[in-house]
N, C-alpha and C positions, 0 to 999 in steps of 0.2 A: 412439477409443471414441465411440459417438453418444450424443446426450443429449437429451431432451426436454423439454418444459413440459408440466404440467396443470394446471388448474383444475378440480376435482372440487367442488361444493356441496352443502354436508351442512345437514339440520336441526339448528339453533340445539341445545347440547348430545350432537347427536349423531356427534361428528364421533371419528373415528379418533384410537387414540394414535400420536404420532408420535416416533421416536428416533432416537440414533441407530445407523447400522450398518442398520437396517430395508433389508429388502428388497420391492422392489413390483415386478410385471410381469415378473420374472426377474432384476429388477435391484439394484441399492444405491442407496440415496437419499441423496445427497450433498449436497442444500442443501435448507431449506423457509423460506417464505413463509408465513407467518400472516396474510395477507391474498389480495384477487387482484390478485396483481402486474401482472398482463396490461392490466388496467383503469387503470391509472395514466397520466395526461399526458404526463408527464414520464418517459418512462423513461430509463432509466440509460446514461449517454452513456461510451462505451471513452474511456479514460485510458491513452494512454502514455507511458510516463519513461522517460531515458535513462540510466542510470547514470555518473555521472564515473568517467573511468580515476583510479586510486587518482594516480597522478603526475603529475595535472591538478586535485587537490583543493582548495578556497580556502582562502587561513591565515585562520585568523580572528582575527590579531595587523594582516597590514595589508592585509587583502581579497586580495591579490594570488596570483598562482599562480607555486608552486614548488617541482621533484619536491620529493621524498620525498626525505629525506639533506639535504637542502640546508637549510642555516639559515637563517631570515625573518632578514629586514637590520633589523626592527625592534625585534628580540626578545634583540638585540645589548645588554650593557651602556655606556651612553656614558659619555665620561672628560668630565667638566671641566673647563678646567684657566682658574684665574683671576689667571694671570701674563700679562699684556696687557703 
């Protein structure tokens, strides 16, 4: 599906309503800017993650990794035993 950018400049109060679901050019308007985004410095830099496979997740008891099923060795109750 192709998608566009505009910047359209309206006088001060006279600017269209905008909703959502609208449609413009034949289209659906799926995101707006309330500014002109185009002019900005800094424009917005793509960000990719990678998801952890579920059976590479961190424990959060002792950082370490270990599937699913398998019990953290820290999460173990220890015995004491104080016959030395």
């Amino acid at each position: 599906m192709g998608k566009f950018t505009f910047v359209i400049e309206f006088e001060d109060g006279k600017e269209p309503p905008v909703h959502a679901h609208m449609e413009a050019f034949g289209g659906r308007v799926v995101a707006v800017a309330f500014r002109d985004a185009l002019s900005e410095d800094n424009p917005p830099k793509t960000i990719n993650t990678y998801p952890q496979v579920l059976s590479e997740m961190r424990c959060f008891i002792c950082n370490g990794k270990h599937p699913i099923g398998i019990a953290c060795p820290l999460s173990s109750p220890t015995v004491v035993s104080h016959d030395a």
